[in-house]
C-alpha positions, 0 to 999 in steps of 0.5 A: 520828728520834733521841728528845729524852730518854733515861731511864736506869734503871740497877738490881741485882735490880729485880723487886721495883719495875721494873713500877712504874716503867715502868708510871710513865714509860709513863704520863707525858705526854711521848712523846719519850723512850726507856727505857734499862735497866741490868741490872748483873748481876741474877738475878731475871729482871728482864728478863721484866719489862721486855720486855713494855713499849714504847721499851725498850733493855735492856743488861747492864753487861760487868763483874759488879757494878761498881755504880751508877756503871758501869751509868749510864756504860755507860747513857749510852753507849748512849742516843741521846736529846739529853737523859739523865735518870737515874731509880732503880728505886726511885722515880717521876715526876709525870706532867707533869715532863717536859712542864713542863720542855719550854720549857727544852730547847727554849731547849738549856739544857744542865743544867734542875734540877728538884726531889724530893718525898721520900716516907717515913713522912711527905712532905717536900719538898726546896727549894733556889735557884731562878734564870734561866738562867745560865752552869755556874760561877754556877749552881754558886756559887748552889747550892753552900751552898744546896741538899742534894741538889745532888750528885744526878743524878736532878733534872737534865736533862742534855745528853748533849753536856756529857758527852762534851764534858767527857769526865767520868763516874760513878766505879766501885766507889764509893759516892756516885758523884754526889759526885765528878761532877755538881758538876764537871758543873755547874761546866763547863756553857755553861748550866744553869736551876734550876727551881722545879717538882717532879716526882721521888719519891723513896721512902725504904727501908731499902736506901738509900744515904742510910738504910742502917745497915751500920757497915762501908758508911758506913765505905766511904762515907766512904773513897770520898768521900776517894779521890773528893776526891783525884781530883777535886783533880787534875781541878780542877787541870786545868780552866779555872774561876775561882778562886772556883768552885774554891774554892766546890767544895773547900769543898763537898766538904771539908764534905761529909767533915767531916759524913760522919765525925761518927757514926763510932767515936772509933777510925775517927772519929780516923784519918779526922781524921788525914787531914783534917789531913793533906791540909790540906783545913781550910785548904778552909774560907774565912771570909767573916764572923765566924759562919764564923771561928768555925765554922772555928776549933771543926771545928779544935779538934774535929779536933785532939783 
C-alpha cells in the first residue's frame, strides 16, 4: 500500500544534523508516510546514519553536486507518497503537523499551506493569509503581496499529481530555486488551502541561504533570480492564467530582484539595474493607489541614477 505522505529531505554532508531530524519525524504522530533522503554527493558517511532508521528510501543524486534543487527533482521522482512534503535537514516538525493537516488531505486539497516557527537567538513567527479552500489563481493572488515566504517548499503539502500534471520542477545549479517553481505551482493548482497551524521549525545558521554573507554568493543570487524570471517569462506565456494572475506573479518576481539588488556594490548594484531597465520589468509594477504611483516613481528614479 502506497504511503499518503513522502517526506523528502534532500542534504550535502548531513551528519552533523540528520539523527535530529530523523529522530524528529520518527517521533511524530502520523504513521502514514515515507522518509525519501537525497544525498547529493556527501563524503561524510551520512548513510550509516540513516540506516539505522525505519520507512527510509535512501538515493544518491546521478550528477556531482547540482545542488538542492536536482536532489528534490531526483527526490520527487522517486517518492511513492500521494503527497510530497519537502523537509531541510537542518530543521524539524511538530509533532501533531501532520496529523492536524489530515482532514485537508483527506478532502485531496492539492496544495495544504501551513506555517514556520523561525528558531534563532530569538523566536519568530512567520504569519501570513489564512483562507478556505479555493481555486490555485486566488489562493496566489491572496498571497502573493502578503506572505514572505510564500516561495518556500517546506510549508506545503503538495500532491505529487500537480507536478507531474504541470510537468514543472525545481531548477539545477541555482540559487533560490523555489523562486522560479512553487508560485507557478500555486498558480496552476485545482485547489490550494492555507492553514492557520504551525508546525515547520526552521533554525537560522550561518550557512543558510537566507543568512549567508559570502559577497560573491548573494552575487550569484541575484544572477540566478534573473536567469530564473527570464524563463519563468517564457512559462507564463505558454500557461492558461488569467491575465490578473499573470501580472500578480511578474510583479512578485520583479519585486523580489528590486529588493535582492539593494545591498550590492554601486559597481554590481548599477550593472544589475541596467538590466531591470532593459528588460522593461519596471513597467511589471502596477499602480493601484497613489502610495503605489509614488513608490513606482522613487524604485524609477533610484534605478535611473
Amino acid at each position: 500500500m502506497m504511503p499518503q505522505i513522502s517526506i523528502i529531505i534532500p542534504f550535502n554532508n548531513g551528519k552533523k544534523y540528520l539523527k535530529k531530524c530523523l529522530n524528529n519525524i520518527t517521533a511524530i504522530s502520523y504513521n502514514d508516510y515515507e522518509i525519501v533522503l537525497v544525498d547529493d554527493f556527501s563524503n561524510d558517511n551520512s548513510e550509516k546514519i540513516a540506516r539505522k532508521y525505519k520507512k527510509i528510501k535512501y538515493y544518491y543524486t546521478a550528477e556531482k553536486s547540482r545542488g538542492v534543487g536536482n536532489a528534490r527533482n531526483l527526490g520527487i521522482k522517486k517518492a511513492n507518497g500521494k503527497y510530497i512534503m519537502f523537509l531541510d535537514v537542518d530543521d524539524t516538525i511538530d509533532k501533531e503537523l501532520l496529523k492536524n493537516l489530515k482532514n485537508h488531505m483527506n478532502k485531496d486539497v492539492e496544495m495544504i499551506k501551513y506555517k514556520m516557527k523561525i528558531i534563532g537567538k530569538k523566536e519568530s513567527y512567520a504569519d501570513g493569509p489564512i483562507f478556505d479552500v479555493t481555486d490555485g489563481e486566488e489562493g496566489l493572488n491572496k498571497l502573493c503581496f502578503k506572505d514572505k515566504y510564500l516561495d518556500s517548499p517546506c510549508l506545503y503539502l503538495i500532491k505529487k499529481e500537480l507536478f507531474e500534471r504541470t510537468g514543472l520542477n525545481f531548477e539545477k545549479d541555482v540559487y533560490h530555486e523555489d523562486f522560479g517553481l512553487i508560485p507557478l505551482l500555486i498558480a496552476n493548482a485545482k485547489s490550494i488551502v492555507s492553514t492557520k497551524i504551525y508546525g515547520y521549525n526552521y533554525f537560522q545558521s550561518e550557512n543558510s541561504i537566507m543568512r549567508n554573507n559570502d559577497y560573491l554568493k548573494h552575487i550569484k543570487k541575484v544572477e540566478d533570480k534573473f536567469f530564473l524570471y527570464d524563463k519563468i517569462y517564457e512559462k507564463l506565456e505558454k500557461m492558461n492564467l488569467k491575465k490578473e494572475t499573470k501580472q500578480n506573479l511578474l510583479e512578485y518576481y520583479t519585486n523580489s530582484i528590486i529588493s535582492g539588488i539593494k545591498d550590492l556594490k554601486t559597481n554590481d548594484r548599477n550593472s544589475f539595474k541596467k538590466e531591470i531597465m532593459e528588460k522593461g520589468m519596471i513597467d511589471n509594477l502596477r499602480v493601484r493607489n497613489l502610495k503605489q504611483k509614488i513608490r513606482k516613481e522613487l524604485i524609477k528614479l533610484r534605478l535611473k541614477n
